[in-house]
N, CA, C and O atoms as a GROMACS GRO file, in nm:
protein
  396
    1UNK      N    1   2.100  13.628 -11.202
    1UNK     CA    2   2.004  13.544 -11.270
    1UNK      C    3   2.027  13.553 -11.420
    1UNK      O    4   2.021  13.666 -11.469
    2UNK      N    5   2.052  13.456 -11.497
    2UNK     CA    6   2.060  13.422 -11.624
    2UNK      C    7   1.901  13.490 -11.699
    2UNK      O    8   1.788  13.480 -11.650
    3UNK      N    9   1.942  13.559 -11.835
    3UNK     CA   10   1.835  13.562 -11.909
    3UNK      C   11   1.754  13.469 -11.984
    3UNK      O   12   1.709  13.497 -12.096
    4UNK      N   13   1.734  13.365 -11.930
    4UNK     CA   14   1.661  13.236 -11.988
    4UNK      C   15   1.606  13.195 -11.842
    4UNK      O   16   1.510  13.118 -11.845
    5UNK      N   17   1.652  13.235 -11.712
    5UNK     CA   18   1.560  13.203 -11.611
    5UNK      C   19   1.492  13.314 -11.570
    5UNK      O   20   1.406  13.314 -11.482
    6UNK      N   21   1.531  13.411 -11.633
    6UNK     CA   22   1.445  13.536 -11.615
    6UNK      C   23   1.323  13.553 -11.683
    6UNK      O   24   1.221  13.617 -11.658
    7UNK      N   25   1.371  13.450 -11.811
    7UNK     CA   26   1.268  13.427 -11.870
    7UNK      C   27   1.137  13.385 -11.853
    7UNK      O   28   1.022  13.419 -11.882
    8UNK      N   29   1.216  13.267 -11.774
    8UNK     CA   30   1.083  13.158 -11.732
    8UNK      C   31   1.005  13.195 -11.655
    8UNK      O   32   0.884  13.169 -11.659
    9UNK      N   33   1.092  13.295 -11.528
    9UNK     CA   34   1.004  13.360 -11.463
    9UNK      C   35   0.873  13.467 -11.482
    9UNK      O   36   0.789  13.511 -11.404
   10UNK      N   37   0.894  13.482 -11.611
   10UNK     CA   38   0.771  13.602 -11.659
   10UNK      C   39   0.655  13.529 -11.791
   10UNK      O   40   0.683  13.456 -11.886
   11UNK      N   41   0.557  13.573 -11.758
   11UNK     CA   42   0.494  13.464 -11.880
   11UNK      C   43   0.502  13.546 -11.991
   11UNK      O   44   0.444  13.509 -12.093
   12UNK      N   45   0.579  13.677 -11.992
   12UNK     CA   46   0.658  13.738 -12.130
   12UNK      C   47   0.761  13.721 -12.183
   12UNK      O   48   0.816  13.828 -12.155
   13UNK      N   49   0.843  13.656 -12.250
   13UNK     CA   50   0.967  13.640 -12.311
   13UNK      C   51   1.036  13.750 -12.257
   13UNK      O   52   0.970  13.850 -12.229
   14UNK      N   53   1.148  13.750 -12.239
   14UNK     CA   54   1.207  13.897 -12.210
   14UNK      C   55   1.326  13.901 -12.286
   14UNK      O   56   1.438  13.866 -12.249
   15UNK      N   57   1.277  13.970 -12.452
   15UNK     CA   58   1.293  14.003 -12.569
   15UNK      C   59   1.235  14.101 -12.621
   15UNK      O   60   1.121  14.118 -12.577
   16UNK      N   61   1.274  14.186 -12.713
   16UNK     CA   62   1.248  14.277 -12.812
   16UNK      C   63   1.159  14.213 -12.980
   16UNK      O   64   1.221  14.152 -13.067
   17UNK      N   65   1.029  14.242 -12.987
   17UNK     CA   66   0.969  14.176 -13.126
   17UNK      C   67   0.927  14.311 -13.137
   17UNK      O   68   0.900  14.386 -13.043
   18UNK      N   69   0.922  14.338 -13.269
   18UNK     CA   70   0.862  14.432 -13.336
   18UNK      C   71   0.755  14.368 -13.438
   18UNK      O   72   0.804  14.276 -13.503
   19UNK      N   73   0.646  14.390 -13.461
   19UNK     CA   74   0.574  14.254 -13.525
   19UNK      C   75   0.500  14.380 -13.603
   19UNK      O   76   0.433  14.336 -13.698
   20UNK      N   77   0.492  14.543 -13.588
   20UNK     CA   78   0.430  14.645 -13.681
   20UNK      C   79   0.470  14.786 -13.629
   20UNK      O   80   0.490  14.823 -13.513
   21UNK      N   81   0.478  14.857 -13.753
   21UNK     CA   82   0.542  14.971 -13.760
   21UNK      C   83   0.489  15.083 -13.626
   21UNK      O   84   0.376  15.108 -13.584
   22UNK      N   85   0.577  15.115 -13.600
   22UNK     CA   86   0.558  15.151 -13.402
   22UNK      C   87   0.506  15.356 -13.475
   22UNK      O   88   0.582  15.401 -13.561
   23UNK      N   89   0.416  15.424 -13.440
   23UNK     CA   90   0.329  15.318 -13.350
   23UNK      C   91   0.212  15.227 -13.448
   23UNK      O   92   0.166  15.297 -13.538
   24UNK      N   93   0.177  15.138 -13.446
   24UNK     CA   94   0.107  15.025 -13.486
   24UNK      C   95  -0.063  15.134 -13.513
   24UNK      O   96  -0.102  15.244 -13.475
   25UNK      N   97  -0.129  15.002 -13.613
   25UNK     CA   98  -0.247  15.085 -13.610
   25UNK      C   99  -0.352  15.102 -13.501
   25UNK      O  100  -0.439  15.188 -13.488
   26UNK      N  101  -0.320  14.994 -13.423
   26UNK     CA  102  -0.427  15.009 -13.268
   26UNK      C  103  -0.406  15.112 -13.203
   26UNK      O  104  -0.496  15.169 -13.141
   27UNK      N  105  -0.285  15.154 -13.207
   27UNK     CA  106  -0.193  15.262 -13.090
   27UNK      C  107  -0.231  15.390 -13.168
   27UNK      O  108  -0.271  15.493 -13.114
   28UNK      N  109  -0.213  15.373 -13.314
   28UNK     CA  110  -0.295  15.525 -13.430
   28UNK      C  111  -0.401  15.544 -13.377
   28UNK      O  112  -0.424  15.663 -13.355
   29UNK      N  113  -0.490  15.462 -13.341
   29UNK     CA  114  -0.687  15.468 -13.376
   29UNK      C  115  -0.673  15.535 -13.200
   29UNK      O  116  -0.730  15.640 -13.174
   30UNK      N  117  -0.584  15.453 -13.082
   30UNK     CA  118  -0.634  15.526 -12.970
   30UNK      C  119  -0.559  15.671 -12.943
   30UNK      O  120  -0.583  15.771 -12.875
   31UNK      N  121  -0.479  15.638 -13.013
   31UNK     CA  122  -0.407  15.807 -12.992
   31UNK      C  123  -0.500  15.920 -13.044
   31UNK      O  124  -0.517  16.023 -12.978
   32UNK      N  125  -0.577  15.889 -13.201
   32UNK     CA  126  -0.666  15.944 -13.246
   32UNK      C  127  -0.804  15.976 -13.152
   32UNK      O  128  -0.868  16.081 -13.155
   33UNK      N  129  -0.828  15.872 -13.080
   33UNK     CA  130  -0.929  15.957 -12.956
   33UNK      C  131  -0.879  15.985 -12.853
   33UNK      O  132  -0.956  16.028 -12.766
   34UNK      N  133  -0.725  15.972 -12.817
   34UNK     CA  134  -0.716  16.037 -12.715
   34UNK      C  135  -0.738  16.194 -12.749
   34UNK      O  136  -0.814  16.277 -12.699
   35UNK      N  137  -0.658  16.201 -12.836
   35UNK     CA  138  -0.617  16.326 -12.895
   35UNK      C  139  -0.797  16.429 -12.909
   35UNK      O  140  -0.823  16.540 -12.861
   36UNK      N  141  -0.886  16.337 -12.992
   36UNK     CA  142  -1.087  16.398 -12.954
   36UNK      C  143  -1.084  16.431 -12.798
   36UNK      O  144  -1.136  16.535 -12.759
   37UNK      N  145  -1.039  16.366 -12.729
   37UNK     CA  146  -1.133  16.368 -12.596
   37UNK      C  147  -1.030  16.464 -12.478
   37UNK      O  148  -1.074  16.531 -12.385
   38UNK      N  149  -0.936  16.451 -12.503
   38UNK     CA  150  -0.802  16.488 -12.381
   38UNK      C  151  -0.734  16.652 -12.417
   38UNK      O  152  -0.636  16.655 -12.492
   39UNK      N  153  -0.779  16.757 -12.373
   39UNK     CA  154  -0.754  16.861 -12.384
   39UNK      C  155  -0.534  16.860 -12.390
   39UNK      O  156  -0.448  16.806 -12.321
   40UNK      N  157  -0.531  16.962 -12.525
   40UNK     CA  158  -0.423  16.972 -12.548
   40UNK      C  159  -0.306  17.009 -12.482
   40UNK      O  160  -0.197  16.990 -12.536
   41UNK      N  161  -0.319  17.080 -12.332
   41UNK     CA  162  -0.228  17.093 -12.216
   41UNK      C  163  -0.170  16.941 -12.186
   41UNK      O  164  -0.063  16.936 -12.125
   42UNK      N  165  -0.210  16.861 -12.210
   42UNK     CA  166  -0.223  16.706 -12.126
   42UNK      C  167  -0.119  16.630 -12.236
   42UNK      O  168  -0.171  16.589 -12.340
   43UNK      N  169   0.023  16.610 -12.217
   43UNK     CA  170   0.105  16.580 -12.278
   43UNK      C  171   0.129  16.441 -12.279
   43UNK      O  172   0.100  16.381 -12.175
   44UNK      N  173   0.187  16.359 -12.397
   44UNK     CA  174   0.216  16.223 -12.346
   44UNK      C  175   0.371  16.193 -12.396
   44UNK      O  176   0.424  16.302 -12.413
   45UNK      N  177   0.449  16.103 -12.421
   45UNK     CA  178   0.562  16.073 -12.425
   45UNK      C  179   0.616  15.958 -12.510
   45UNK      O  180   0.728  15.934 -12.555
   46UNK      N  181   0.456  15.874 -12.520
   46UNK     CA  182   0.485  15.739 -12.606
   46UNK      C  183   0.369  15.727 -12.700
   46UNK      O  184   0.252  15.716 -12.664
   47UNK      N  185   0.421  15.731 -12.852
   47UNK     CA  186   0.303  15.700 -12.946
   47UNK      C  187   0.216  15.571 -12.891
   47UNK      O  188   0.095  15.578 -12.915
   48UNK      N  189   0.266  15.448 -12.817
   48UNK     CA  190   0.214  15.314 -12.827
   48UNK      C  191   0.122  15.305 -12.707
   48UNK      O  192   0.179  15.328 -12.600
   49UNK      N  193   0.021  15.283 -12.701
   49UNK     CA  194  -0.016  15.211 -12.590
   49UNK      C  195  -0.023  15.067 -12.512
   49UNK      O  196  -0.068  14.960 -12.552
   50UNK      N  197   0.045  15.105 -12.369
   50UNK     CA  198   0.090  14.968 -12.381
   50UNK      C  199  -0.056  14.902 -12.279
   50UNK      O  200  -0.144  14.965 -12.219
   51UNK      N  201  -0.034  14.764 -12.293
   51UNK     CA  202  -0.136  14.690 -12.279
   51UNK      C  203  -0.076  14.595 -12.149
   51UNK      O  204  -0.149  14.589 -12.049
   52UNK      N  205   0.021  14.539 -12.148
   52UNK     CA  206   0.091  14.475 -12.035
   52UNK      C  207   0.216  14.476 -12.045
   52UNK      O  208   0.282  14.535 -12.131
   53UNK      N  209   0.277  14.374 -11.906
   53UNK     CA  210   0.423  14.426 -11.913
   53UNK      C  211   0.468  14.355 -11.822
   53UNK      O  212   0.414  14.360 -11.711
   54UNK      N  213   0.572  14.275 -11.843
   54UNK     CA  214   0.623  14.198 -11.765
   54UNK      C  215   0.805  14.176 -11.734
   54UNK      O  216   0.881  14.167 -11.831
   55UNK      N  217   0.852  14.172 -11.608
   55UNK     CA  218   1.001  14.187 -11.627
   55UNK      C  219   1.082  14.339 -11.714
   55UNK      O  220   1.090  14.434 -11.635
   56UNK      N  221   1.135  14.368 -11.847
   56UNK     CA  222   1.166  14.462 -11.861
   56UNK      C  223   1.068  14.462 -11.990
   56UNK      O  224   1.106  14.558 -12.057
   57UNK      N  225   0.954  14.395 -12.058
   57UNK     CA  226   0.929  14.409 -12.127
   57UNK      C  227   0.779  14.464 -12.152
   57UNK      O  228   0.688  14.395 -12.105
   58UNK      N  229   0.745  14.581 -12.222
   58UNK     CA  230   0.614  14.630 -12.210
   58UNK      C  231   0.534  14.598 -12.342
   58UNK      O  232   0.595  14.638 -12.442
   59UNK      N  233   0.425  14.543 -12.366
   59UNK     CA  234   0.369  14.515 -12.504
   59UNK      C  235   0.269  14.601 -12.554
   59UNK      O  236   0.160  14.555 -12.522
   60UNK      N  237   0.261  14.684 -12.605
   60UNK     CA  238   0.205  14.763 -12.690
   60UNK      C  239   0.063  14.644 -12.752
   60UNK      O  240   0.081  14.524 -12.776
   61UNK      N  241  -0.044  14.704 -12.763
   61UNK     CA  242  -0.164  14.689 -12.817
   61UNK      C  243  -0.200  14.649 -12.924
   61UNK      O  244  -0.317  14.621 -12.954
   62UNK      N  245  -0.068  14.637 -13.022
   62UNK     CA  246  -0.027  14.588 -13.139
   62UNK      C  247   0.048  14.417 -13.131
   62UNK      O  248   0.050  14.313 -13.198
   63UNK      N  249   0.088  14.458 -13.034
   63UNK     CA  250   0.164  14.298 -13.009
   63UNK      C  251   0.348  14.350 -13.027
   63UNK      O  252   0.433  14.267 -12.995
   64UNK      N  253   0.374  14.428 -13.056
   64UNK     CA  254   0.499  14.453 -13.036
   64UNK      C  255   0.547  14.452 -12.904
   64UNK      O  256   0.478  14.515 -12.824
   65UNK      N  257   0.646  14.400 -12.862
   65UNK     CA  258   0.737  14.380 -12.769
   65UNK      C  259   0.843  14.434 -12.720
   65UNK      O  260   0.950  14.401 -12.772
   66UNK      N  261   0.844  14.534 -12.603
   66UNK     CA  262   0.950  14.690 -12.647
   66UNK      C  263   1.010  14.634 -12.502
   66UNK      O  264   0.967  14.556 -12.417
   67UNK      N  265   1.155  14.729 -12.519
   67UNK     CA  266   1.218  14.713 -12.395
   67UNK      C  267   1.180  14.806 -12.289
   67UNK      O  268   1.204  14.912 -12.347
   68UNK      N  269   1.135  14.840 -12.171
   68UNK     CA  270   1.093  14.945 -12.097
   68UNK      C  271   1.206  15.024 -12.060
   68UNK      O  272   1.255  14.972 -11.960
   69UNK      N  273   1.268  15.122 -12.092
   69UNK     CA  274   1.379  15.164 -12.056
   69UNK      C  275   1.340  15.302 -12.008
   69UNK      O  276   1.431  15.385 -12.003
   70UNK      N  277   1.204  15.342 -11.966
   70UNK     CA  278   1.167  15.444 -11.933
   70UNK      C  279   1.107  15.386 -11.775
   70UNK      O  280   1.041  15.479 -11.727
   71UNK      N  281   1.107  15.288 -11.699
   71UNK     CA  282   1.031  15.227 -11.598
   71UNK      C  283   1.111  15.330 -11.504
   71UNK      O  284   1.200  15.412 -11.526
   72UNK      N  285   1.033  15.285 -11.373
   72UNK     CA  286   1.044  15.424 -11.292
   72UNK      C  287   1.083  15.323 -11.164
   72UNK      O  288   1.062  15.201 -11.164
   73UNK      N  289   1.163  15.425 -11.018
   73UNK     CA  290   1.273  15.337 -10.968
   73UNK      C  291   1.184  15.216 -10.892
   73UNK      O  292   1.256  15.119 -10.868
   74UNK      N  293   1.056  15.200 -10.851
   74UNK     CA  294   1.052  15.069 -10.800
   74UNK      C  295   1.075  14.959 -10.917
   74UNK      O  296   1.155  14.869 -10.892
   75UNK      N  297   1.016  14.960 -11.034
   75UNK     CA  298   0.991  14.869 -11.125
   75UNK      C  299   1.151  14.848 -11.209
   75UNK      O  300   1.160  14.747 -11.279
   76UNK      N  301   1.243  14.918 -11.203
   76UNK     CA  302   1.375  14.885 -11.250
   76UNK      C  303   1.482  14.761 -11.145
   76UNK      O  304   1.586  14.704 -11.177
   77UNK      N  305   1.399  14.754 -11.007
   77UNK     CA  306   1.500  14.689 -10.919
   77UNK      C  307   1.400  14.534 -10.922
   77UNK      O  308   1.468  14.443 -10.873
   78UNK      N  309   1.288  14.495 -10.958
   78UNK     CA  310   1.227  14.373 -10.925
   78UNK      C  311   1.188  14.357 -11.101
   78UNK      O  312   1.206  14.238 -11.126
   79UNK      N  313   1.147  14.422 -11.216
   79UNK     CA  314   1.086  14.432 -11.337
   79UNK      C  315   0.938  14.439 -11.322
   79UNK      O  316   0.891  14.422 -11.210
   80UNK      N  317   0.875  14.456 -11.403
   80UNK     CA  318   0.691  14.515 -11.388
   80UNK      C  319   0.608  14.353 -11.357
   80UNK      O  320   0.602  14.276 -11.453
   81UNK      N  321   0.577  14.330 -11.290
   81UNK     CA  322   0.486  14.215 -11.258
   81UNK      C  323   0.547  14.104 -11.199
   81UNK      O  324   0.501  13.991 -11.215
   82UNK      N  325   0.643  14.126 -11.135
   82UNK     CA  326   0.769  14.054 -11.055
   82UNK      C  327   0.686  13.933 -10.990
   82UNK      O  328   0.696  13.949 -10.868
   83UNK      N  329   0.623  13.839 -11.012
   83UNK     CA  330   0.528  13.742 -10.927
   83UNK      C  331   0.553  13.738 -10.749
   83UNK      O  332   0.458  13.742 -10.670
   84UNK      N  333   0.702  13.731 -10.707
   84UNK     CA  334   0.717  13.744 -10.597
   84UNK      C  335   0.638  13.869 -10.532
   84UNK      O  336   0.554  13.843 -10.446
   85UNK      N  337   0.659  13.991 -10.566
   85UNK     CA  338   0.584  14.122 -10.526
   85UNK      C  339   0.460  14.134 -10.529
   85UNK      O  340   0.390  14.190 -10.446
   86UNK      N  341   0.393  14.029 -10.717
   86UNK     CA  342   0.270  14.056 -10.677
   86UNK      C  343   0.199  13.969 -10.587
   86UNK      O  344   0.095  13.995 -10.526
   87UNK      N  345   0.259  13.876 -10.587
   87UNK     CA  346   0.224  13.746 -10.448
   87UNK      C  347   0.175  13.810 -10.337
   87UNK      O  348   0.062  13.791 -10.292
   88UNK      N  349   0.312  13.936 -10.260
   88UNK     CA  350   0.334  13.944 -10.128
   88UNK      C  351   0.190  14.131 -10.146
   88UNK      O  352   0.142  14.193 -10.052
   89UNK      N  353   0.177  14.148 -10.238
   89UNK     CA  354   0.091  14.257 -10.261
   89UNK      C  355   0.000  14.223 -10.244
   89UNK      O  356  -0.060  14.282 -10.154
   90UNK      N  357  -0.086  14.092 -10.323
   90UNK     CA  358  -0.236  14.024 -10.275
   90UNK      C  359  -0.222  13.999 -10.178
   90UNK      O  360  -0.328  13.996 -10.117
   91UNK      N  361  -0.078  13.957 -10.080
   91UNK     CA  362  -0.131  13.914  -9.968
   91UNK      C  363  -0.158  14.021  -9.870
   91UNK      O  364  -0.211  13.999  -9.761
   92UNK      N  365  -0.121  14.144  -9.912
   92UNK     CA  366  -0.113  14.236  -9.839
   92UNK      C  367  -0.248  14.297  -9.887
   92UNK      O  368  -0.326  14.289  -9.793
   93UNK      N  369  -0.280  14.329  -9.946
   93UNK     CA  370  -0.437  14.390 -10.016
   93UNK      C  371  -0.542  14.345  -9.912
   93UNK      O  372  -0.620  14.414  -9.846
   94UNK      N  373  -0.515  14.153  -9.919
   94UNK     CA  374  -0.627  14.092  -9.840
   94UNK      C  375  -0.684  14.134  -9.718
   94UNK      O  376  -0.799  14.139  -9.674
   95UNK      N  377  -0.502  14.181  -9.649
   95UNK     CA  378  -0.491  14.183  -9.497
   95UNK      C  379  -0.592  14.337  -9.520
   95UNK      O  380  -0.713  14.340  -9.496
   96UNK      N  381  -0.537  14.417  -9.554
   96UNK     CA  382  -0.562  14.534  -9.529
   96UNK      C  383  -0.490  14.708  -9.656
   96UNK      O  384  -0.377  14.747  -9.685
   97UNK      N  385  -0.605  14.749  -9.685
   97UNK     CA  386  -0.574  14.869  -9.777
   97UNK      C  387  -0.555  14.991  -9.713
   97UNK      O  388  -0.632  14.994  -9.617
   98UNK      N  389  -0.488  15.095  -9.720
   98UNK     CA  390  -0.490  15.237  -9.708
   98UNK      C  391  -0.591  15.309  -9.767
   98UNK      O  392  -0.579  15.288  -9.888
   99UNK      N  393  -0.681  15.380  -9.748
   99UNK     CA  394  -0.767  15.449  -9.774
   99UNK      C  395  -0.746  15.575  -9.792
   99UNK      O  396  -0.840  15.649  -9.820
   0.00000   0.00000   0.00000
């Protein structure tokens, strides 16, 4: 699949924007309460918080546009919000959940 129909397929561009200095000030202010509220054993890995994410691209809370190169092995073989998967997932939710 071409990266311009990969495109189309995600209602995220699947591109790299940097639009503020990473991490951004939204991602400062929640790191700043994570950091009040979340006992210091409790480690994290990414200044940004991301907000959504589509195909390989995850968007930070700032509006920056990062490549996910940390996604984990289901989400590297379909990308994060793959419409086909989440299609066949609602349809599967409907039928029936695991408890």
């Amino acid at each position: 699949m071409s990266l311009s129909a990969l495109s189309q397929e995600f209602d995220i561009p699947q591109e790299r924007r940097v639009v503020t200095a990473i991490p951004g000030p939204k991602s400062d202010a929640l790191m700043q309460r994570r950091t009040d509220a979340v006992a210091r054993g409790v480690g994290t890995t990414l200044p940004v918080f991301i907000e959504r994410a589509a195909g390989g691209i995850l968007v930070d809370v700032d509006g920056n546009h990062l490549i996910d190169l940390g996604s984990g092995i289901a989400v590297t073989s379909v990308g994060n919000a793959n419409p086909e998967v989440v299609s066949r997932v609602q349809d599967q939710v409907a039928l029936f959940t695991h408890t």
